[in-house]
N, C-alpha and C positions, 0 to 999 in steps of 0.2 A: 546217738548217731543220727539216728532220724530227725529228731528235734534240730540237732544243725544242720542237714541239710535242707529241711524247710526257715532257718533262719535264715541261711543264703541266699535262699530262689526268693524270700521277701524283700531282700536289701537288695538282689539285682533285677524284680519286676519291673519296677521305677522306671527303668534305665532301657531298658529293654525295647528297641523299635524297628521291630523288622521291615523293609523293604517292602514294597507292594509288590506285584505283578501278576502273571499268569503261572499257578502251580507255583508262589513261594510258599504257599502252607505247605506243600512237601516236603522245603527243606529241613534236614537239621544239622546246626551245627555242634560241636563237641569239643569245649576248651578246658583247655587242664592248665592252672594256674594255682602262683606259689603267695603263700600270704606270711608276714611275720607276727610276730605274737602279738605286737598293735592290730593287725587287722588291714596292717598298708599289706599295698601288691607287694612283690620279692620280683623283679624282672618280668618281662611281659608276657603277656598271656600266648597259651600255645596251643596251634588249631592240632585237636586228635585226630579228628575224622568229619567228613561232611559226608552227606548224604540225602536221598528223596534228588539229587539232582540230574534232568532231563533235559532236552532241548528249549521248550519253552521257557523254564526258568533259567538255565546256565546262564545266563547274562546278568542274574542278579546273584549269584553264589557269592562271587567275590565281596559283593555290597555285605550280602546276608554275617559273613563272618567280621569285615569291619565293623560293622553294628555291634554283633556281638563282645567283640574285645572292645568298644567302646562302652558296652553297658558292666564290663567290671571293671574297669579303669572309674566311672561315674563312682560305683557301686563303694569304692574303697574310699576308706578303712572301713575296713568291716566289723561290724557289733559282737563281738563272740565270746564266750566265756573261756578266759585263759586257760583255768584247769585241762580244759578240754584240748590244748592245743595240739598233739600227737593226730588229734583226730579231723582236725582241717588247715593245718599248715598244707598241704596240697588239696586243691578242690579239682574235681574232675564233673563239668558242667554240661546240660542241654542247653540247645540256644533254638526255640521250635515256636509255634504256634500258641501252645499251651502255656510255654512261661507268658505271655502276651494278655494273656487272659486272666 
């Protein structure tokens, strides 16, 4: 399980390009999306929760989470070992600083 969840955060690094501004490193976004056994999206990705957002940054939150659903929309189809499909047909994602890196 761990081994695919760092397969994924590899295949959406790429992709991944947060927003500049003042205090976006605090944000994080958190998308929960459906994939099929190929490894395409299944319907589009879906904000869980945001968070780290303030005055200073609220004006790039909404950018922060487009970014995001744009970097697994890039990201797809994704490379997975089918066996394993039970275990990432739903991915529940960070979208921060540290995937950036």
């Amino acid at each position: 399980q761990a081994s695919i969840a760092q397969a994924i955060i590899r295949q959406l690094r790429p992709h991944w390009q947060p927003p500049s501004g003042v205090d976006v490193d605090q944000l994080v976004t958190v998308l929960r999306f459906r994939l099929n056994r190929d490894g395409s999206l299944a319907g589009t990705p879906e904000l869980v929760r945001q968070t780290g957002i303030n005055d200073a940054n609220r004006a790039q939150a909404e950018r922060h989470r487009e970014q995001a659903v744009r970097a697994v929309r890039l990201a797809a189809p994704f490379d997975l070992p089918e066996e394993f499909y039970s275990g990432w047909s739903v991915v529940t994602s960070n979208f921060d600083n540290r995937l950036a890196q």
